[in-house]
Biotite code that builds the C-alpha atoms (Angstrom):
import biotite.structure as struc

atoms = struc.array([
    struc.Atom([63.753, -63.005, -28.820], chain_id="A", res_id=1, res_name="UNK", atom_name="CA", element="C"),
    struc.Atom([60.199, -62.887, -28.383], chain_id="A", res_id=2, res_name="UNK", atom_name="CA", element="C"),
    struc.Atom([58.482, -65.968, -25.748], chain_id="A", res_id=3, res_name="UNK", atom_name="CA", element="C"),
    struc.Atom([56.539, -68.676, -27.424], chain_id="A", res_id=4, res_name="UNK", atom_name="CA", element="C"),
    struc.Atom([52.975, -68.312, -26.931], chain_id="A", res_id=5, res_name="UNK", atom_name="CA", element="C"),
    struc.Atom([50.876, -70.740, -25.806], chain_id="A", res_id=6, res_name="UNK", atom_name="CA", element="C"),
    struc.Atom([47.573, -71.129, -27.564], chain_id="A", res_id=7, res_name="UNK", atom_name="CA", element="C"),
    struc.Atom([45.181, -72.503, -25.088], chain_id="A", res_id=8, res_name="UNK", atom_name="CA", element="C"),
    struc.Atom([43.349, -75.530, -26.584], chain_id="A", res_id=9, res_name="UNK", atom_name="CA", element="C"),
    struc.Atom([40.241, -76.100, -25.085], chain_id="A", res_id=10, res_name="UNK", atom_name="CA", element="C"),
    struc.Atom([38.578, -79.967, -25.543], chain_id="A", res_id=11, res_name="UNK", atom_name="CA", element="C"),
    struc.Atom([34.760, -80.333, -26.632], chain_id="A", res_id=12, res_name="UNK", atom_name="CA", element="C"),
    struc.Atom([34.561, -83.169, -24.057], chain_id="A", res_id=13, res_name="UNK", atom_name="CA", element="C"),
    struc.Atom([35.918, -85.076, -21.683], chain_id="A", res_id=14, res_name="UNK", atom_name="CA", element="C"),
    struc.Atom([34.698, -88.596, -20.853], chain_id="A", res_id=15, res_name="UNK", atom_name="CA", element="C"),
    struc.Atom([35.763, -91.378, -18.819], chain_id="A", res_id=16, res_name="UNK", atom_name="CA", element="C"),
    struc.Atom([36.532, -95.438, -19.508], chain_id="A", res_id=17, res_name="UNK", atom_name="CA", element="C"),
    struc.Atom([34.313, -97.399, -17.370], chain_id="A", res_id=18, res_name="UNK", atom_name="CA", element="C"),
    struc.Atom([36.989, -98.310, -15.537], chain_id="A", res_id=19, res_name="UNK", atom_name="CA", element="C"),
    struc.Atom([37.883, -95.470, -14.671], chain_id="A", res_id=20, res_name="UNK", atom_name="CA", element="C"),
    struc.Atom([34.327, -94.343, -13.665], chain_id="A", res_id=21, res_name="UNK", atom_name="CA", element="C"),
    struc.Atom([33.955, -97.780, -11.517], chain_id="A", res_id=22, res_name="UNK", atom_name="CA", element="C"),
    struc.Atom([37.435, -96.753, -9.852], chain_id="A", res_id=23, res_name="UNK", atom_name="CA", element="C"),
    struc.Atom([36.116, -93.355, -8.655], chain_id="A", res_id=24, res_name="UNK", atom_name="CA", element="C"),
    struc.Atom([32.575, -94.797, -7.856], chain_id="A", res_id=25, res_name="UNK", atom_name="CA", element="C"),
    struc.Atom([34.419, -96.704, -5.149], chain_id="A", res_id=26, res_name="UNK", atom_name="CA", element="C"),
    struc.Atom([37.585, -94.469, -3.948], chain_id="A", res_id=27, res_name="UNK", atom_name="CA", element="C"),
    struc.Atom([37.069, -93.659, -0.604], chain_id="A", res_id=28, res_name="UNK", atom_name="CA", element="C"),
    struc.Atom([39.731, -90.981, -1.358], chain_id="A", res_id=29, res_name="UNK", atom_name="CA", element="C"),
    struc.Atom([38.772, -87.349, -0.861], chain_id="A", res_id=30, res_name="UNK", atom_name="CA", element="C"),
    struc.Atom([41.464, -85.554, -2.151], chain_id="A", res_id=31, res_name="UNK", atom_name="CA", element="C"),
    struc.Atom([42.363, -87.610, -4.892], chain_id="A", res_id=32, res_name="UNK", atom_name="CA", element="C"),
    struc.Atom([38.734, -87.635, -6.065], chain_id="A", res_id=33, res_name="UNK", atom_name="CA", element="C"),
    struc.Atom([38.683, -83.583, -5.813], chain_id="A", res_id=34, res_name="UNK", atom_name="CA", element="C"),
    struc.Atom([42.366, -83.524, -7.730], chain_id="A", res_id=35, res_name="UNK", atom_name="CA", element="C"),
    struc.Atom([40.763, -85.524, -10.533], chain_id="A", res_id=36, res_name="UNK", atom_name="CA", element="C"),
    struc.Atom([37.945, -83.359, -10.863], chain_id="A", res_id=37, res_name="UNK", atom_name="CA", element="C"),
    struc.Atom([39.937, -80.141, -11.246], chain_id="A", res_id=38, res_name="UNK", atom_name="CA", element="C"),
    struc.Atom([42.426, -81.966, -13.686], chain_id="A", res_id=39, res_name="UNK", atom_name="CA", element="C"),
    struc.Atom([38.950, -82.768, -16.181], chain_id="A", res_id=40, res_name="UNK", atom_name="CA", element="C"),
    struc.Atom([38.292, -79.376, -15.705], chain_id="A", res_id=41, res_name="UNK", atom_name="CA", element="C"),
    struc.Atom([41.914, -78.418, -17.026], chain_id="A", res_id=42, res_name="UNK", atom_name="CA", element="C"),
    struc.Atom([41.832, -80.859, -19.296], chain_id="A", res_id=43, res_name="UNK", atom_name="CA", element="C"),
    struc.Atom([38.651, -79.589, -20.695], chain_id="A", res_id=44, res_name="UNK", atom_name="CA", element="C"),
    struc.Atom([39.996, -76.066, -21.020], chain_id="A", res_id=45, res_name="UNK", atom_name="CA", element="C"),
    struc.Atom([43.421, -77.232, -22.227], chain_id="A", res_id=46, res_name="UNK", atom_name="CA", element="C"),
    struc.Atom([43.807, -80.734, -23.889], chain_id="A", res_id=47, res_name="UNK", atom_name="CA", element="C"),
    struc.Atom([47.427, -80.819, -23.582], chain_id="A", res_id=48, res_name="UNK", atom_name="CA", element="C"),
    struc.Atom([48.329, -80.503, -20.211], chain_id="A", res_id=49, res_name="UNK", atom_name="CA", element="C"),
    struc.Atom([49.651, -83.504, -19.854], chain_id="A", res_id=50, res_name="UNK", atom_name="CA", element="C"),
    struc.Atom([52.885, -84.653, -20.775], chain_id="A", res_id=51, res_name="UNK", atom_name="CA", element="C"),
    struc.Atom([52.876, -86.856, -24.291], chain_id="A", res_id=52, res_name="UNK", atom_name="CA", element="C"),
    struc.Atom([54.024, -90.263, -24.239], chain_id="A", res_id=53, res_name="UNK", atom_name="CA", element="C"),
    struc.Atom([56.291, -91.381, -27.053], chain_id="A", res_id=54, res_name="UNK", atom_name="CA", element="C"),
    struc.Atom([55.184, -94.419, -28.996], chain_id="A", res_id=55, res_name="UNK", atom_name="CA", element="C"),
    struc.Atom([56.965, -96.892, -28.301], chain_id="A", res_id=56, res_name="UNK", atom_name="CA", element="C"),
    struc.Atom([56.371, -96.758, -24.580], chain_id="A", res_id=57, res_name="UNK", atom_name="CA", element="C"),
    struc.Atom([52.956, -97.287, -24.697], chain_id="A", res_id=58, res_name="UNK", atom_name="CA", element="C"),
    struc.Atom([51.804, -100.205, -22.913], chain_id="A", res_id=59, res_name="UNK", atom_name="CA", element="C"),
    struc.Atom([50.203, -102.900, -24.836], chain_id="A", res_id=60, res_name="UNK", atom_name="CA", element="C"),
    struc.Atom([47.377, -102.924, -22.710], chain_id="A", res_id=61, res_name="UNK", atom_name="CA", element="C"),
    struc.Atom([45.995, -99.133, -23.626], chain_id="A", res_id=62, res_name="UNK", atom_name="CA", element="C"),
    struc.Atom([46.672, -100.182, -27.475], chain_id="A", res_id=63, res_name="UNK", atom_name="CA", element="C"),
    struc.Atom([44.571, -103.807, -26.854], chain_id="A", res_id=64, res_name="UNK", atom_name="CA", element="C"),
    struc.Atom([41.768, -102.680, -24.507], chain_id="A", res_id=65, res_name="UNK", atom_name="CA", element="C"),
    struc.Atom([41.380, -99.037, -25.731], chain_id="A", res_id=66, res_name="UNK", atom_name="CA", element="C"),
    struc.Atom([43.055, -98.911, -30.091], chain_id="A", res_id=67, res_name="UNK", atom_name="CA", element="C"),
    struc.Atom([44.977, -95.615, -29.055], chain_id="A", res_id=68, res_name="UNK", atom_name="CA", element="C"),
    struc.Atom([46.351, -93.206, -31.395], chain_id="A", res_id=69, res_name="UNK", atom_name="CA", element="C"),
    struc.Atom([48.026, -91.334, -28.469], chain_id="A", res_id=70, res_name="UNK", atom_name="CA", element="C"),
    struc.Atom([48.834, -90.654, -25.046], chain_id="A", res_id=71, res_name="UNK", atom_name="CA", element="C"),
    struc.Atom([49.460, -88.567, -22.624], chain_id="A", res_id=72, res_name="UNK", atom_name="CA", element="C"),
    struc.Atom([49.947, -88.952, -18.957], chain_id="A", res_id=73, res_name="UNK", atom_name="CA", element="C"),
    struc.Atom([48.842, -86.215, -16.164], chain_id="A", res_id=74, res_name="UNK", atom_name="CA", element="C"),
    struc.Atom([50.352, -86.142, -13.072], chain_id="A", res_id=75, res_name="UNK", atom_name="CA", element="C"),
    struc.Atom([47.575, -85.744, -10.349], chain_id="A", res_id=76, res_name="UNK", atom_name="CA", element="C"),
    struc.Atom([50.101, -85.587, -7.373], chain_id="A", res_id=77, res_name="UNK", atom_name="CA", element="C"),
    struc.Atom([53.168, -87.311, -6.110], chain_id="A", res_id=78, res_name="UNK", atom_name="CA", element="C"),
    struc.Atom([51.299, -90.453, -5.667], chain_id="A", res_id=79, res_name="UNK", atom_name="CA", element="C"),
    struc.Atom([48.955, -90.513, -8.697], chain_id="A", res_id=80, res_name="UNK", atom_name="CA", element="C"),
    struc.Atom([48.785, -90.441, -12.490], chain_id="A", res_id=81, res_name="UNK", atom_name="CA", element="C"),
    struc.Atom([45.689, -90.080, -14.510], chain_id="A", res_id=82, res_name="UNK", atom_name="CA", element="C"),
    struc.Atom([45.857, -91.677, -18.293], chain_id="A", res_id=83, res_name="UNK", atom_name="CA", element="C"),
    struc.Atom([44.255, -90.146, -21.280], chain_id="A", res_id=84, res_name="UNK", atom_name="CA", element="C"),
    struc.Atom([44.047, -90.080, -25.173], chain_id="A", res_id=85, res_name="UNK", atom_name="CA", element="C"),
    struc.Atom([42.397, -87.523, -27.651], chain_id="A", res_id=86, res_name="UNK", atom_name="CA", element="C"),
    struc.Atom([39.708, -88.469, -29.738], chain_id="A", res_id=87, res_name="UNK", atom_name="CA", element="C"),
    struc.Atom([38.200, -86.554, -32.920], chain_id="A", res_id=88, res_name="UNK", atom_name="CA", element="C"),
    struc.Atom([34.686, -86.396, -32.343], chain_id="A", res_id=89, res_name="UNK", atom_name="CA", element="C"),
    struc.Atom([31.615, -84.129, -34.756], chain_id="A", res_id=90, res_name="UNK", atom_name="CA", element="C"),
    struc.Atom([32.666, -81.030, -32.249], chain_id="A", res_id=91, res_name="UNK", atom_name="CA", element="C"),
    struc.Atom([35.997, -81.014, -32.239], chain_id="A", res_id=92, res_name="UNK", atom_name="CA", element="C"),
    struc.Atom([39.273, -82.785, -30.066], chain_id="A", res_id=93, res_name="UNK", atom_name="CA", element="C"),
    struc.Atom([37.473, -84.677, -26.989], chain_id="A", res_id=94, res_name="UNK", atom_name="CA", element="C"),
    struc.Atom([39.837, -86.046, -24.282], chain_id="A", res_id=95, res_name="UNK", atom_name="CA", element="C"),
    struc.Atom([39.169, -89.989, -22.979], chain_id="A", res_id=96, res_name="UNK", atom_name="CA", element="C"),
    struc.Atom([40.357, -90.733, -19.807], chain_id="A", res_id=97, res_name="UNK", atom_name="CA", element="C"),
    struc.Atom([41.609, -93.972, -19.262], chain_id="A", res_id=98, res_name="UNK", atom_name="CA", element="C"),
    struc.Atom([43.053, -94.663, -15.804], chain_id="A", res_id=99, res_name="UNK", atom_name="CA", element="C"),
    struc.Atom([44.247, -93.607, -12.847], chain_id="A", res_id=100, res_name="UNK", atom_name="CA", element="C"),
    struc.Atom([46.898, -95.277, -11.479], chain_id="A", res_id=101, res_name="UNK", atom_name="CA", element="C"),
    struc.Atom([49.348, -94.927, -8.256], chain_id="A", res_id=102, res_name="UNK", atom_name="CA", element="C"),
    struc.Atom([53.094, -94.217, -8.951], chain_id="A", res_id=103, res_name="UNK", atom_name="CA", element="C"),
    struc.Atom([53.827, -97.822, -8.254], chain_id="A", res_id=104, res_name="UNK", atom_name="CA", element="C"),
    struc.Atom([51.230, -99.250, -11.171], chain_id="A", res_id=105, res_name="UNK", atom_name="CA", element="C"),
    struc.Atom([51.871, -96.883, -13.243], chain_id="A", res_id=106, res_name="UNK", atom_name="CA", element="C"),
    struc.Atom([55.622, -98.301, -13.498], chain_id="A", res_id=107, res_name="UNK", atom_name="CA", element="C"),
    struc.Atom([54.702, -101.551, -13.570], chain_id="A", res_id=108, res_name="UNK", atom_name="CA", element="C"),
    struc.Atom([52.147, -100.785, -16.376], chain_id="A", res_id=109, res_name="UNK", atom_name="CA", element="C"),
    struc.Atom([55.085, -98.836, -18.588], chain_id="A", res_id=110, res_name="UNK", atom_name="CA", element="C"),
    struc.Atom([57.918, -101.006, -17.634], chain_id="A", res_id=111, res_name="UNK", atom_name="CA", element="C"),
    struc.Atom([59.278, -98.848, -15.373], chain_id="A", res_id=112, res_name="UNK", atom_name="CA", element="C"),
    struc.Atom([61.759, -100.062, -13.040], chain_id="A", res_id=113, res_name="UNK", atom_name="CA", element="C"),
    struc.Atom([61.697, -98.280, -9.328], chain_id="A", res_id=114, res_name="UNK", atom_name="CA", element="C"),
    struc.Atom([63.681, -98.954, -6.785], chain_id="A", res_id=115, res_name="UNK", atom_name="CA", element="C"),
])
């Protein structure tokens, strides 16, 4: 049985919610700021590293603020997760990051229950 291949899909941009922009502007984080940086740059080679997130567990928040068509969710360490949806644009697929969130938020945002 041969492996699957995995065709590397590269994005024609990625851009950032002003939230998003406004939340790195003032993160006095080093490494998180550094993580996020590498992760556009994966994102901009590959557009689906993330994991997907089904439907129905989208939070009505991304579909009110943002009129998202998808999801997907990137984990940017044990602590942090960086939200994003893809966009047609003239070029081709662009990726639009949305937030970044700690574990904690993120569960509260997707109705995750933690212990």
């Amino acid at each position: 049985m041969c492996p699957r291949l995995i065709r590397m899909k590269p994005a024609s941009n990625v851009a950032q919610s002003v939230q998003l922009r406004q939340f790195l502007d003032n993160c006095n984080n080093e490494w998180l700021k550094g993580r996020t940086e590498e992760t556009f740059s994966e994102l901009k080679a590959h557009y689906e590293t993330g994991t997907k997130v089904q439907k129905d567990k989208w939070p009505r928040y991304y579909r009110k603020q943002w009129g998202i068509k998808n999801l997907f969710v990137h984990r940017l360490g044990p602590d942090w997760r960086l939200t994003y949806t893809l966009v047609s644009d003239a070029v081709g697929i662009a990726v639009f990051c949305l937030e970044i969130l700690p574990h904690r938020e993120y569960d509260k945002r997707f109705g995750y229950h933690t212990s």
